[in-house]
Kinemage of the C-alpha trace (Angstrom):
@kinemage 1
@onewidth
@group {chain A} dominant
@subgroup {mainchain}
@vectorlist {calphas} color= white
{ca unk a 1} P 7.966 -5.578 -14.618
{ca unk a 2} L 10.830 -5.338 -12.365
{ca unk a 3} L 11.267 -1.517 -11.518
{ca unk a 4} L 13.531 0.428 -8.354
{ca unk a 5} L 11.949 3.893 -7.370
{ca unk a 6} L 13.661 6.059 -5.501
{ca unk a 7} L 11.681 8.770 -3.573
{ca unk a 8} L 13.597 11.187 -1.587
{ca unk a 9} L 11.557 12.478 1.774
{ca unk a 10} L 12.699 15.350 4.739
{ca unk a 11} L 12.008 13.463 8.053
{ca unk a 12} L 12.527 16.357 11.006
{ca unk a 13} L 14.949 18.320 8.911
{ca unk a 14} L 16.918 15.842 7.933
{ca unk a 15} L 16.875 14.833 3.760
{ca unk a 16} L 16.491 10.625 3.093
{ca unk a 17} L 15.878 8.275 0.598
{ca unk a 18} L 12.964 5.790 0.223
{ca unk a 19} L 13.885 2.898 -2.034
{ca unk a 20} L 10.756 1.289 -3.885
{ca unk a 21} L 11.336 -2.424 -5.194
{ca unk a 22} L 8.257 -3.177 -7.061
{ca unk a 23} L 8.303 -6.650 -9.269
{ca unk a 24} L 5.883 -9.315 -9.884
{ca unk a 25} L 5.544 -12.096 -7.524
{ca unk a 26} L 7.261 -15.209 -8.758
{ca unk a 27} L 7.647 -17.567 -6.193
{ca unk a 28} L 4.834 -18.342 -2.966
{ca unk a 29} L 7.875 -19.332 -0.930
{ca unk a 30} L 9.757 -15.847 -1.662
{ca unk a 31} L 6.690 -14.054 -1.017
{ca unk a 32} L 6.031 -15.743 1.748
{ca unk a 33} L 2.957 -17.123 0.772
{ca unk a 34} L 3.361 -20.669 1.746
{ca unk a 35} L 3.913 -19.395 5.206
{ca unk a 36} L 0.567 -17.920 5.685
{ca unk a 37} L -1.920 -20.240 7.529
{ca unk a 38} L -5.679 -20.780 6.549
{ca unk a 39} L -5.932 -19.167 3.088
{ca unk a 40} L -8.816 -19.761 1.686
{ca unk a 41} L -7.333 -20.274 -1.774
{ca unk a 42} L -4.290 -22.282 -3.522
{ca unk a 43} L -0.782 -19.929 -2.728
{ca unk a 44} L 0.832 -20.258 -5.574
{ca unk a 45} L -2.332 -18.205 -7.040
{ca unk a 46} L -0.184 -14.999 -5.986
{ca unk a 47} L 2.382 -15.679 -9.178
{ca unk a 48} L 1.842 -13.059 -11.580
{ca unk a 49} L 0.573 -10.249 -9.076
{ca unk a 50} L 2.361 -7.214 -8.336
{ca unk a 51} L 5.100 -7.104 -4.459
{ca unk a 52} L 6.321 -3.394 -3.205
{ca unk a 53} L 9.236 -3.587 -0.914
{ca unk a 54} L 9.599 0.075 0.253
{ca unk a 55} L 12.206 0.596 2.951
{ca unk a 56} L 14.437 4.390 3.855
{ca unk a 57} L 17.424 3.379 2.175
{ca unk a 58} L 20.839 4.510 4.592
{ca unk a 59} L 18.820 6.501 7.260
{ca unk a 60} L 20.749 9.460 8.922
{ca unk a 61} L 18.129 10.168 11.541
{ca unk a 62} L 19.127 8.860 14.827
{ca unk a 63} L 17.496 8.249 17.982
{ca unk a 64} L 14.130 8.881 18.291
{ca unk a 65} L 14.284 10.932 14.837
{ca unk a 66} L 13.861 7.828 13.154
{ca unk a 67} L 10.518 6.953 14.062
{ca unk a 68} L 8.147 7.131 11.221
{ca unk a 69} L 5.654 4.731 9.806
{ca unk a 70} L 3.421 3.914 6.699
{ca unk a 71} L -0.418 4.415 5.722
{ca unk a 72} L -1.967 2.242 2.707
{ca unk a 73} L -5.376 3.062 1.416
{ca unk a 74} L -6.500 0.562 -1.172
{ca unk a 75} L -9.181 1.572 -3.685
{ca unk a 76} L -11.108 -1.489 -4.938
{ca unk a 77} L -13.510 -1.382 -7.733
{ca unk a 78} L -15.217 -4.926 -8.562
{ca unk a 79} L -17.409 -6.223 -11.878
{ca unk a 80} L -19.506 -9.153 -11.922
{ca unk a 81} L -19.636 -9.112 -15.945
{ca unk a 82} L -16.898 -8.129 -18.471
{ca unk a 83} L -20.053 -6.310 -20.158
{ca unk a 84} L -20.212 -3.295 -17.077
{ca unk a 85} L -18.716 -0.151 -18.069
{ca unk a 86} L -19.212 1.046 -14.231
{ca unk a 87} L -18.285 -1.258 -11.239
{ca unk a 88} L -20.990 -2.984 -9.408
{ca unk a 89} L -18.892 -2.275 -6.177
{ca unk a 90} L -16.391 0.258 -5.374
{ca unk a 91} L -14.956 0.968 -1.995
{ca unk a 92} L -11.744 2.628 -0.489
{ca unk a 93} L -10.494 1.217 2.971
{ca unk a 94} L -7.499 1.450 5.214
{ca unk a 95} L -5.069 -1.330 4.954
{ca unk a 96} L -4.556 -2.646 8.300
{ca unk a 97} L -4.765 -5.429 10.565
{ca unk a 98} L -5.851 -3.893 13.313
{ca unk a 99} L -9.335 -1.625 13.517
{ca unk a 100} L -8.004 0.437 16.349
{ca unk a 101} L -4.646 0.985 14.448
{ca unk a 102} L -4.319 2.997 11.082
{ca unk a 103} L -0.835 2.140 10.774
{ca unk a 104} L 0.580 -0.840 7.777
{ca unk a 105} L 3.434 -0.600 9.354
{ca unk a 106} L 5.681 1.727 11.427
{ca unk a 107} L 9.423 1.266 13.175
{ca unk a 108} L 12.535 2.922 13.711
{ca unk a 109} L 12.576 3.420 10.434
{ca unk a 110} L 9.584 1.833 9.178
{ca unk a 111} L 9.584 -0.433 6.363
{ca unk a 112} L 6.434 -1.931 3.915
{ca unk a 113} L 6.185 -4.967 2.308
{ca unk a 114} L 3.155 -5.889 0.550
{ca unk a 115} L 1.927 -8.847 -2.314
{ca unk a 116} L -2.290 -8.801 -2.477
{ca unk a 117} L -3.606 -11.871 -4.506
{ca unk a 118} L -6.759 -13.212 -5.410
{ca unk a 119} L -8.990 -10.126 -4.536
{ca unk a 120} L -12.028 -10.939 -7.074
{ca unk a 121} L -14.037 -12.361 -4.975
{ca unk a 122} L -16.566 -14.132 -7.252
{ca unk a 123} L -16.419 -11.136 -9.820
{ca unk a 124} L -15.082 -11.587 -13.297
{ca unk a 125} L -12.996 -8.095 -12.950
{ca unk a 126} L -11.390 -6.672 -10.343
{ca unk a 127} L -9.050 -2.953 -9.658
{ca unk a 128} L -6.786 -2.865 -6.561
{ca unk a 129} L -5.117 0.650 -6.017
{ca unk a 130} L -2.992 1.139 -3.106
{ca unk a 131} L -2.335 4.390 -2.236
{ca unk a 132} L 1.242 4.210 0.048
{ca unk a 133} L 2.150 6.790 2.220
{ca unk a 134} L 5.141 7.277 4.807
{ca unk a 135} L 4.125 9.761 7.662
{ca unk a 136} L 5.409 11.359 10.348
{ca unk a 137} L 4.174 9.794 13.224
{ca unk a 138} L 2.569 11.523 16.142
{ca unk a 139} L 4.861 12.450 18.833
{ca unk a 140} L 6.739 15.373 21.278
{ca unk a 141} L 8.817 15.862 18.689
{ca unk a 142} L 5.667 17.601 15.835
{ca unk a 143} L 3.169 18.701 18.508
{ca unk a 144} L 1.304 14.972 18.064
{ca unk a 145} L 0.320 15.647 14.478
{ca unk a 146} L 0.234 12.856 11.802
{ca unk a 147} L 1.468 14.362 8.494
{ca unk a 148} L 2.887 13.154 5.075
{ca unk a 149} L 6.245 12.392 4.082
{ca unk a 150} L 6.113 10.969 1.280
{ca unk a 151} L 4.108 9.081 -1.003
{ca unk a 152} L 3.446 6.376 -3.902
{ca unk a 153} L 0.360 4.571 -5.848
{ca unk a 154} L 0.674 1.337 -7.330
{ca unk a 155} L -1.506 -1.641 -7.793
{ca unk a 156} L -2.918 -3.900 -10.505
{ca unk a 157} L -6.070 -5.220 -12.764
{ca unk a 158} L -7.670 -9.195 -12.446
{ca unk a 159} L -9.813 -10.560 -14.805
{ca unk a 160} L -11.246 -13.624 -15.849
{ca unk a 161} L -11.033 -14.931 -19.105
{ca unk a 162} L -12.713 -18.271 -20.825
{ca unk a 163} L -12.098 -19.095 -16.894
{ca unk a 164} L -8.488 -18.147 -16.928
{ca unk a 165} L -6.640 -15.479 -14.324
{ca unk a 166} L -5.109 -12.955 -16.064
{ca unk a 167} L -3.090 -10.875 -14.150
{ca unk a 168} L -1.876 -7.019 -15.480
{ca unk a 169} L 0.004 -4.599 -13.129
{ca unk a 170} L -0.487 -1.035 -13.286
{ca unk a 171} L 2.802 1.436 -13.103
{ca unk a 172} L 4.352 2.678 -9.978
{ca unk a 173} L 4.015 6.088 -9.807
{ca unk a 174} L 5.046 8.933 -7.066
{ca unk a 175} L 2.225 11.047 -4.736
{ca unk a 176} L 2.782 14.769 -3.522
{ca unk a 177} L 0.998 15.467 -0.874
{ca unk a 178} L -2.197 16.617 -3.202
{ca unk a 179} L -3.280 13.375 -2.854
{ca unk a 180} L -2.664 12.969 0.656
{ca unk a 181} L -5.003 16.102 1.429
{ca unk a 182} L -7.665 14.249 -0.776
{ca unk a 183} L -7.105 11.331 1.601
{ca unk a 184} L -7.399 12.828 4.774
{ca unk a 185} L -11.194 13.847 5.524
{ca unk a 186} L -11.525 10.144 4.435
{ca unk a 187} L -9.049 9.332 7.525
{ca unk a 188} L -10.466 11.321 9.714
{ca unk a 189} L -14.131 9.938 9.621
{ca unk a 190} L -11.965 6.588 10.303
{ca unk a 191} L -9.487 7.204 12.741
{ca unk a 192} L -10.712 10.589 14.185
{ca unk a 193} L -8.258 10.680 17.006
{ca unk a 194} L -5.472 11.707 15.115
{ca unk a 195} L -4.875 15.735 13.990
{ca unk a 196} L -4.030 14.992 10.032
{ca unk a 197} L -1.740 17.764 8.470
């Protein structure tokens, strides 16, 4: 699975381009796996899982019409036996580092980069969905609203089999901003200090 998306977006008026690269991981040094300190498993567990590369591909904004930046829900549904029908645990959650920020990531443009790995957790099967969105940040310039651009869903299923990791990505697909209003009275008990449109 090695697949370019292209998602076009209006950012203040102006039309633009976000270019998806989603592929399966194939190296912990591209990845940058082998760079990240104290993981509590082997890195070169991340071959096999799905990366998304999302970037605005040839911006024509300029100035401070560029600023924008990206939200990622992840939906995560977890079974402790291959028998279960119905997930023993199954919880969405903001993607971010930081509890007082909702933002992935966010720039002049913004750009995303993402590779998740090893998220059973002592379960035998595992769902990661990531719901990706690029939003108009907060600002003078849209009355300090934070509101959808544009939007994609993409993840992948774990499972363990006669103690092996087998690895199956699900499809990229594009979001309209349906599933963005489904999303935000889930933001909003989160981060309530934002005005969602």
């Amino acid at each position: 699975m090695n697949k370019i998306v292209h998602i076009p977006f209006n950012l203040r008026g102006i039309q633009n381009t976000i270019e998806v690269i989603y592929r399966v991981n194939e190296s912990a040094w591209e990845s940058g796996f082998d760079a990240l300190l104290g993981l509590p498993f082997d890195p070169h567990l991340c071959i096999g899982y799905p990366t998304v590369h999302a970037y605005i591909k040839n911006m024509t904004n300029t100035g401070y019409r560029r600023l924008c930046g990206w939200i990622q829900l992840v939906q995560r549904a977890y079974f402790s036996s291959d028998l279960l029908e119905t997930p023993d645990e199954n919880e969405l959650s903001i993607d971010s580092n930081d509890p007082h920020c909702i933002y992935f990531a966010y720039g002049s443009p913004a750009e995303i980069y993402d590779a998740p790995c090893n998220n059973l957790n002592g379960n035998v099967k595992g769902t990661w969905t990531a719901y990706t969105y690029l939003v108009d940040m907060p600002s003078r310039m849209n009355g300090n609203k934070l509101s959808f651009l544009a939007g994609f869903q993409w993840g992948y299923e774990e499972t363990l089999i006669n103690g092996k990791l087998v690895v199956k990505s699900r499809d990229l697909k594009e979001l309209d901003n349906k599933t963005w209003n489904k999303h935000i009275s889930y933001l909003k008990t989160q981060y309530p200090c934002y005005e969602y449109i």
